[in-house]
N, C-alpha and C positions, 0 to 999 in steps of 0.2 A: 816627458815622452816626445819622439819624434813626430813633427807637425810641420812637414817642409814638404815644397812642390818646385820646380825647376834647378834650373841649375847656371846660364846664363843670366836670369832674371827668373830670380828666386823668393818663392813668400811661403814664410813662417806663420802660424794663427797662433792668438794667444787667446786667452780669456776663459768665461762658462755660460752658459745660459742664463744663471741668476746671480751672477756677480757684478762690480759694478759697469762691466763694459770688455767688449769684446775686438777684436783688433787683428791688424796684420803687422808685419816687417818685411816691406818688398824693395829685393835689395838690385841693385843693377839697372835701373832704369835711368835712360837716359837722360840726360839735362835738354829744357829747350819746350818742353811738351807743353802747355797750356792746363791749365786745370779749368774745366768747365762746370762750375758746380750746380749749374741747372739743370746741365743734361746729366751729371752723375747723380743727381737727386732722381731726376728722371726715371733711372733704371733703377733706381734703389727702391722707386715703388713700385715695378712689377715684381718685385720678390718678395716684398713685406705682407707679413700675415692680416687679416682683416675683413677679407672680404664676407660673401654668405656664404664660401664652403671652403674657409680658411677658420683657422686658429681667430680665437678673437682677442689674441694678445696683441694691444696696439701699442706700437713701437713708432717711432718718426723717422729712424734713421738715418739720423744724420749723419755724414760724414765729417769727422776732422783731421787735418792734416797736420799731427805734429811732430814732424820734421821731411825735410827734403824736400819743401816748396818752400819760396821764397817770393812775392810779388804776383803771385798767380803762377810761377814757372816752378819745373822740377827742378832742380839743383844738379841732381847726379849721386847726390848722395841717398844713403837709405832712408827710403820714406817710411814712415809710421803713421797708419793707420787709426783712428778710433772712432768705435761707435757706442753711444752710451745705450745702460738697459735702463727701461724704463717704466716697464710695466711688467716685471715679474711676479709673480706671486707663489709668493715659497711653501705657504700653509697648505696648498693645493698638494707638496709632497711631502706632507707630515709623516706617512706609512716608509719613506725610505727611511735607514737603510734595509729596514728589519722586515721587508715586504717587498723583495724586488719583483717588479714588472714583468709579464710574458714579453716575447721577443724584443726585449731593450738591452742596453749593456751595463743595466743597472746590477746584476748579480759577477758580471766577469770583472767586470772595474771594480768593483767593493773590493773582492779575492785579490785582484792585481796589484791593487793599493794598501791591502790590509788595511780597510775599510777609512781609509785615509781622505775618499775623494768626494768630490760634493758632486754629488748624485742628480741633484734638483734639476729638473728638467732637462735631461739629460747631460748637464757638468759641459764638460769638453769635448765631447760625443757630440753634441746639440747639432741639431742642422741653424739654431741660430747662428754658429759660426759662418755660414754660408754669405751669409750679409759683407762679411771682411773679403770675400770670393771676390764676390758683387761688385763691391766697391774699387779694389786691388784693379779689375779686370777694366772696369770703367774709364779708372785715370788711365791706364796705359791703351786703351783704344784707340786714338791717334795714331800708333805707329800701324795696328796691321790695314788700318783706312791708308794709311798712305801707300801701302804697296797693293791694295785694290781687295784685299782678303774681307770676304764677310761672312759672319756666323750666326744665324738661323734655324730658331726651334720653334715649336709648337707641340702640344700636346695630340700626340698619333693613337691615344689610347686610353680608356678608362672601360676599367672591366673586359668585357664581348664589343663596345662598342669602338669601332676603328674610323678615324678620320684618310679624306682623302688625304694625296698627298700634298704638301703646301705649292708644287707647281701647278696643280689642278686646284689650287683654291682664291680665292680673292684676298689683295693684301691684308694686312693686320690689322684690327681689329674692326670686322665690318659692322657688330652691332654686341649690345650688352653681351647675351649669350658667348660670344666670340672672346671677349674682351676677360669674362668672369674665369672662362674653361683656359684661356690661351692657348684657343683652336681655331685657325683662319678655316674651318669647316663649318659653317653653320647650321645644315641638320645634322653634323656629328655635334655640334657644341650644344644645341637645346635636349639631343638624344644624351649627353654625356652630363647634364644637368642633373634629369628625370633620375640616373641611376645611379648618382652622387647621392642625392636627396633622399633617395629611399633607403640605403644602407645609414645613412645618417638618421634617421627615425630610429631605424631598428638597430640603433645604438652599435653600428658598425661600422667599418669601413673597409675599402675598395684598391686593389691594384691598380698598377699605370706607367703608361709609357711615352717617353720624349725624346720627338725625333726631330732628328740636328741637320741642316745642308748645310756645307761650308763652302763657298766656291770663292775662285780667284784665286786661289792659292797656286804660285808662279810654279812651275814644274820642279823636280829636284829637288824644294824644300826636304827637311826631314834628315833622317841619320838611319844609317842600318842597325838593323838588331835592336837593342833592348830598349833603342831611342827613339823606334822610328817612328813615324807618326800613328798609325794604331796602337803599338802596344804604348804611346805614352798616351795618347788619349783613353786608352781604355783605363789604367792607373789612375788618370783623373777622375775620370769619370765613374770608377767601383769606392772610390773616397768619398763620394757622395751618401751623404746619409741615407739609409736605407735603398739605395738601389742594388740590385741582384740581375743584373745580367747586360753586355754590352753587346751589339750585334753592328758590325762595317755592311757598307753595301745589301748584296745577296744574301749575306751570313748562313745560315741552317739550309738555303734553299741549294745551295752552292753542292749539298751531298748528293742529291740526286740528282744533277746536271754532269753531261758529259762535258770534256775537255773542249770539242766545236763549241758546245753551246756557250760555256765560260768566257772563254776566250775571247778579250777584246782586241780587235786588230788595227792596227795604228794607219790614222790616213796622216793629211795633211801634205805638208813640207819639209825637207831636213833640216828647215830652219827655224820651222812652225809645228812639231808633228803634234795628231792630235788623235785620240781614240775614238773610236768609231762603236757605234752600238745604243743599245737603248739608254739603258743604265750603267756604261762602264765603270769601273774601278777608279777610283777618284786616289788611292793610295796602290806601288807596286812596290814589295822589298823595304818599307820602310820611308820610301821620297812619295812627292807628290807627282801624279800623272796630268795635272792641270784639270783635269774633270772634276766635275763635283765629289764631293765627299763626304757620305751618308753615313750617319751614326744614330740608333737608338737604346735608349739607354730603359731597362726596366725597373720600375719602382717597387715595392713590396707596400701590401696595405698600409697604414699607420699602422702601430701597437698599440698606440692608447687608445681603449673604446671604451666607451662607457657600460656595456656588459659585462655581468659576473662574470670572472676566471680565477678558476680553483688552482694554484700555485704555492710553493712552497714559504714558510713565515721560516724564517731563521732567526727567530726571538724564540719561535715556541717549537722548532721543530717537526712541526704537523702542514699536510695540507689545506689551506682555509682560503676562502671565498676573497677575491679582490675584484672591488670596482674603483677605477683611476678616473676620477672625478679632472677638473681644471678647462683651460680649452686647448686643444686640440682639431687635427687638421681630421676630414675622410676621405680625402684625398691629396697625394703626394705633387702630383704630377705640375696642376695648375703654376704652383710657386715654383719647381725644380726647372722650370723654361728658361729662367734668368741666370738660374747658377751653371744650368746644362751649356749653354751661351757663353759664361763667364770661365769656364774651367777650357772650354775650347780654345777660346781669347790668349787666355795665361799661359798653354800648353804652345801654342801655333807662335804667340811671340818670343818666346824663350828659344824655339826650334831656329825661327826665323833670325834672330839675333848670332844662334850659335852658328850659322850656316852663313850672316853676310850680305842677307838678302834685306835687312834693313842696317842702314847706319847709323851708326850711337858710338 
């Protein structure tokens, strides 16, 4: 099945969640980049599960590069990605195939595949794949630092409980609290705790949302139409495992505003111009307007809970009682800060390469 994201500089995932490793093919990157493997370990453990309202599958994440680095440099040719798995545990999904999951894609893959495909923890579907995002996005960070682009989440959301915004907050991570939730808010992050932990007692869990600034991005970047910089950020960003819903700027608020109100009006220079207003439009038509550029991405509970749910057996035909034992996350949001980051990276370099605006 198709498993491909850009087109300039382009990566392919391969792998499953309990097979022996999982990986990219990211083709198009430049020669010359540096491979930092301290600071790419770095970001590989803000996404890794572990924590106390993470999955308690411990992974190490390493990354290895084999091919298209040579000496610490990239080569130019296609790099290959690998992360081994190492703490899977399969017996955890003895009940597939023959008991698929409430909202997983455990019962549509089976059919897709004429029950071909390995299921376990969610197969190829896995937000484990996310790790190869991670990683992919990591080694190519050099290029959008060098033309001043930075990309910035935090967790804006769990349940009712809403963080300020990260310009009204103190940088990253000001204390435990902070650092667990990845929310530069910190009575949203101890309030965002309380009600993580409580769903998780009661054998449930919780929606959530992560919200992205992107700034520096030099004006004009992007492509019209189907390339342009929202509709391919939103493409990235809906391939995110269980996320359901992508919102630019003002989004929803933008119906009930009139055209004065909207409208952001350009000051500056004609040599400098610049928009004007609280919050302008950070994307217009598909290019960049040089303002920031706001993106939040919404997550859906976890599916696996460790509560009874009555769902169909297609061994026996009848509806019967499942509880999905293993570990599991109850909340999305904390770990998706890295890949929300990651799939920005991927999408804004690719744009940037096809447009010129970096050289390679």
């Amino acid at each position: 099945m198709h498993m491909k994201l850009g087109e300039r500089l382009s990566l392919s995932l391969f792998g499953t969640s309990h097979g022996p490793r999982i990986g990219a093919f990211v083709s198009g990157v430049p020669r010359g980049i540096e491979v930092d493997h301290e600071a790419i370990q770095h970001i590989m453990d803000t996404r890794r599960p572990g924590g106390r309202y993470a999955s308690k599958r411990r992974e190490p994440d390493v990354v290895e590069f084999l091919s298209g680095v040579e000496n610490g440099m990239t080569t130019g040719e296609q790099v290959e990605i690998s992360i081994a798995n190492t703490d899977a545990k399969s017996r955890d999904y003895s009940f597939l195939p023959d008991h698929p999951r409430p909202g997983h894609q455990d019962m549509v893959m089976h059919k897709r595949t004429g029950g071909k495909a390995d299921l376990r923890g969610g197969g190829s579907s896995s937000a484990r794949l996310t790790a190869a995002l991670v990683a992919s996005a990591a080694l190519i960070a050099p290029l959008l630092k060098s033309i001043g682009v930075k990309c910035e989440a935090q967790v804006g959301a769990i349940g009712a409980v809403e963080a300020l915004s990260m310009n009204e907050c103190p940088p990253r991570w000001l204390n435990d609290d902070c650092k667990e939730m990845r929310c530069r808010d910190p009575t949203a992050a101890a309030a965002m705790i309380e009600i993580v932990e409580k769903h998780r007692m009661n054998r449930n869990s919780i929606g959530s949302r992560v919200d992205l600034q992107i700034t520096g991005v030099p004006l004009g970047l992007g492509e019209p139409w189907f390339d342009g910089l929202e509709p391919a950020l939103a493409r990235s960003m809906m391939a995110i495992p269980a996320a359901r819903g992508v919102v630019f700027g003002r989004g929803f608020d933008a119906v009930t505003m009139t055209g004065r109100e909207h409208n952001d009006l350009w000051g500056g220079t004609s040599e400098t111009p610049v928009l004007t207003g609280d919050k302008p439009d950070g994307v217009l038509a598909g290019l960049a307007t040089g303002s920031p550029i706001h993106v939040s991405v919404a997550f859906k509970p976890p599916s696996s809970i460790a509560s009874e749910q009555l769902t169909l057996n297609l061994a026996t035909g009848a509806i019967e009682p499942l509880v999905v034992g293993g570990r599991h996350d109850p909340v999305l949001a904390p770990r998706a800060v890295a890949v929300v980051e990651a799939m920005a990276q991927l999408v804004l370099t690719d744009l940037a390469l096809r447009g010129g605006f970096i050289d390679a």
